[in-house]
N, C-alpha and C positions, 0 to 999 in steps of 0.2 A: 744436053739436048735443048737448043732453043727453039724454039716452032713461032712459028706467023701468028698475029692473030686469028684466029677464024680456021687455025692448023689442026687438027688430030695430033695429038702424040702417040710417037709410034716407039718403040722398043726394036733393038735391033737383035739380030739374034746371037752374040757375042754378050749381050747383058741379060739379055734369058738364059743364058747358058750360065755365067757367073753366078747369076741369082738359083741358080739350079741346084750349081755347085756347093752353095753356102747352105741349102736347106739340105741337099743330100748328106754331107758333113753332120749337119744336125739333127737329119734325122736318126743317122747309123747310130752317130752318139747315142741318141735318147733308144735308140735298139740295144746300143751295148748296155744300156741304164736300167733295161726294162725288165730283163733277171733279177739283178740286183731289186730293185725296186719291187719284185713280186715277193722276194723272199724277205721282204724288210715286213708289209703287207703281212705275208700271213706269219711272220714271227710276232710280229704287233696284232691279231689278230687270235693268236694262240694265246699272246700272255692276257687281252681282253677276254676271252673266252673263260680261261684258268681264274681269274681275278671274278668272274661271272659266278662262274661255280664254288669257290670260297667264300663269297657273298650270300648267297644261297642256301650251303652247306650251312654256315654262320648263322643265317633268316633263320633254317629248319629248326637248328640247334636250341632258338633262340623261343621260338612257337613253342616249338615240344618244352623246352623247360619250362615256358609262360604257363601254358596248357596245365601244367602236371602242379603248378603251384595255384591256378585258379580251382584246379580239383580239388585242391588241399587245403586250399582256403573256404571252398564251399561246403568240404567233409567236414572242418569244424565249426565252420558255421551252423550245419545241420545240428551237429553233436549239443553247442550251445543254445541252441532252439531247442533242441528236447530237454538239455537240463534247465534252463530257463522255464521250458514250460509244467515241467516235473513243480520246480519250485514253485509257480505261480498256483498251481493247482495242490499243493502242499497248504500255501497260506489261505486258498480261499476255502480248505475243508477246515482249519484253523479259523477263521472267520466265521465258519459257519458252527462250528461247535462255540464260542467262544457266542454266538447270537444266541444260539441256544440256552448255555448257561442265564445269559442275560435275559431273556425273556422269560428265563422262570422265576428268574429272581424280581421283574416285573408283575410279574403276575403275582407272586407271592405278598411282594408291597402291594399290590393292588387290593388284593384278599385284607392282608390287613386295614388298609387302609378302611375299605367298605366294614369292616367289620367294628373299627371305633367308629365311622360316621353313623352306623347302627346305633353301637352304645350311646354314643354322644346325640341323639337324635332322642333315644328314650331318655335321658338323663333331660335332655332339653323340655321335654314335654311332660315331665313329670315336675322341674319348678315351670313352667307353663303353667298346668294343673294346681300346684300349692300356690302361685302368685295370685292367679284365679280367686281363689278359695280366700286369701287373703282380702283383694280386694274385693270380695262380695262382704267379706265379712267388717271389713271397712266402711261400706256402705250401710250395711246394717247400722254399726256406730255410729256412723253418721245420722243415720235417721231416729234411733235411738238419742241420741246428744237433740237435735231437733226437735222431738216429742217433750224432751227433758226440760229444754229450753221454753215449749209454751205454757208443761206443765209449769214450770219456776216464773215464769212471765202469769200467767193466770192467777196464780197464787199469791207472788206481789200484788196485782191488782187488786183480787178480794182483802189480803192483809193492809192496803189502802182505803180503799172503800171502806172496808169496816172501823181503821182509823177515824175516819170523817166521820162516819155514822156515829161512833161513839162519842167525837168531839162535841158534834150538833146537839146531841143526846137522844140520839133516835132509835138508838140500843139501850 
């Protein structure tokens, strides 16, 4: 087909017809293909399905055994919570008897204790009192040795004085 510039091209109808030919050919083919091709379809189609449901079936399988071992994991969990908590309330009645004992035996050193700071408080107050007594009567000596002292000083003096007076001859 050469055409003019500024031509249409045209198609004659001997090559409409070949062109016809070649698609009708092609299409019958892809007609005779298209059984086949349906039954390919849902054989591939079935085995996805089948392959869905074994998947699935698996998943269920797969949940339910999860399922029944978190049950079982949580029923012993419980179980050890309560022994757990058996035992913690085991030690703290233990704890508390165990305060108990100790706070008597607190109380009891206490008792003693108050009871030498007593003794030891009269024991302190009675040399308190004899130190007292001591040194009052210390003082006394003292004043006494002092009285002694002017007696013995007075008495030199007159046994001087009367020296002299006898030296002089005034005695």
């Amino acid at each position: 087909m050469i055409h003019e510039k500024y031509e249409a091209s045209v198609l004659t109808n001997e090559v409409i017809e070949v062109h016809l030919d070649y698609l009708r050919a092609g299409f019958d083919s892809m007609q005779a293909a298209l059984p086949v091709l349906r039954d390919k379809i849902d054989r591939l189609s079935e085995t996805v399905d089948l392959k869905f449901e074994k998947t699935n079936a698996r998943i269920d399988a797969l949940n339910t055994s999860l399922s029944e071992k978190i049950d079982k994991a949580n029923e012993q969990r419980a179980a050890g919570d309560a022994g757990l908590s058996q035992k913690i309330d085991k030690v703290a009645e233990q704890s508390e008897a165990r305060d108990a004992v100790l706070g008597a035996k607190i109380d009891k050193v206490g008792e003693q204790s108050e009871a030498r700071d007593t003794a030891l408080g009269k024991r302190i107050d009675t040399l308190t009192e004899k130190v007292s007594k001591v040194s009052d009567g210390l003082a006394e000596v003292q004043g006494y040795q002092k009285a002694l002292f002017w007696v013995i000083s007075l008495a030199t003096i007159v046994a001087a004085i009367v020296s002299i007076a006898h030296t002089l001859d005034w005695i």
